[in-house]
C-alpha positions as CSV (number, residue, x, y, z in Angstrom):
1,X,6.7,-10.5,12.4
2,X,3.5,-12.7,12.1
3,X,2.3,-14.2,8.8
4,X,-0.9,-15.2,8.0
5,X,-2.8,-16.1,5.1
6,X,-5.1,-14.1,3.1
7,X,-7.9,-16.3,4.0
8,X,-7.3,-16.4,7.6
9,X,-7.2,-13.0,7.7
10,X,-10.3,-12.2,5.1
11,X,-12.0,-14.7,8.2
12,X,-10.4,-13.2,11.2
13,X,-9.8,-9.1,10.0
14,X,-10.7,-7.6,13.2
15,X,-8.8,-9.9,15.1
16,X,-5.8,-9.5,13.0
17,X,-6.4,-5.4,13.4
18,X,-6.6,-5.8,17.1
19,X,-3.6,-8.2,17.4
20,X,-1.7,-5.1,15.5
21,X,-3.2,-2.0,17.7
22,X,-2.1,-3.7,21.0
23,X,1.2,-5.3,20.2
24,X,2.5,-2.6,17.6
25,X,3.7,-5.8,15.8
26,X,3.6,-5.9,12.3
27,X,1.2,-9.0,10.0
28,X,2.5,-10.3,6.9
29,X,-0.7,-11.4,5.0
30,X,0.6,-14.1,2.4
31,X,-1.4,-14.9,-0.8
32,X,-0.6,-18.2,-2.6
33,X,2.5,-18.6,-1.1
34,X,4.2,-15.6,-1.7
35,X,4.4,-12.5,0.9
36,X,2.1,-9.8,-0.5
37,X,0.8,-7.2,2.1
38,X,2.4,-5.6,5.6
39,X,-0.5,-4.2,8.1
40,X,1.1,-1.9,10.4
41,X,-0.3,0.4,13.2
42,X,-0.8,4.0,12.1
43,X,2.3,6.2,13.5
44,X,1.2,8.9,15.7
45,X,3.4,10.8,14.6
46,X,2.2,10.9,11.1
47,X,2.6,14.7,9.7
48,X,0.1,15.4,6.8
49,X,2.7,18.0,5.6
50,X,5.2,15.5,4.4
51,X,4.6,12.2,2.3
52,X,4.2,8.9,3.0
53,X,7.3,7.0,2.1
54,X,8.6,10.6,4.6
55,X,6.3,9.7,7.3
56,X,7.1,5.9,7.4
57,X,11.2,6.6,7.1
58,X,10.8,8.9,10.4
59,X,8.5,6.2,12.1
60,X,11.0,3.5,10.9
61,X,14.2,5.2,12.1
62,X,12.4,6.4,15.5
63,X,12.2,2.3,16.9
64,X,15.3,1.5,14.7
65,X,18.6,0.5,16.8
66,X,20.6,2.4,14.6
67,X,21.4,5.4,16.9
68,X,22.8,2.7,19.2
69,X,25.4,1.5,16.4
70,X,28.9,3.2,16.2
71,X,29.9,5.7,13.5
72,X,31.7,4.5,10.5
73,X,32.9,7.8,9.9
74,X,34.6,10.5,11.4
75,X,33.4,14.1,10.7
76,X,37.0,14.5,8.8
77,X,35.7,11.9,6.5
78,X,32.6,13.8,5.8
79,X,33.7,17.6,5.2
80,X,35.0,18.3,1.9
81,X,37.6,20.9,1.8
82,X,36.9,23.8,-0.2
83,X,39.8,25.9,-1.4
């Protein structure tokens, strides 16, 4: 992920906006030191009907590996017997 600071990109915003759009890469914009603000590009498949924190958890887990990682459990693990 690249970091800039606020100032660069308060001078270079467009740039910054284009360098996102293209790559898909993420910017860190830090103020003072200290990380304060992630500029992402805008999912396409963002869905009005759910909300946000919803619609960046199905974008996340969409490029995530984690589909590629082996289950920690098996499905005996997970069903809960009911008598």
């Amino acid at each position: 992920m690249k970091t800039v600071t606020a100032t660069y990109a308060r001078q270079n915003f467009r740039d910054v906006v284009d360098y996102v759009k293209t790559t898909g890469n993420m910017v860190t914009i830090k103020n003072h030191g200290s990380r304060e603000v992630i500029i992402m590009k805008f999912p396409k498949t963002y869905d009005p009907r759910f909300s946000e924190i919803a619609n960046l958890n199905a974008y996340f887990a969409a490029d995530s590996e984690i589909k590629d990682e082996p289950d920690l459990y098996s499905r005996a693990d997970i069903i809960k017997q009911y008598d």
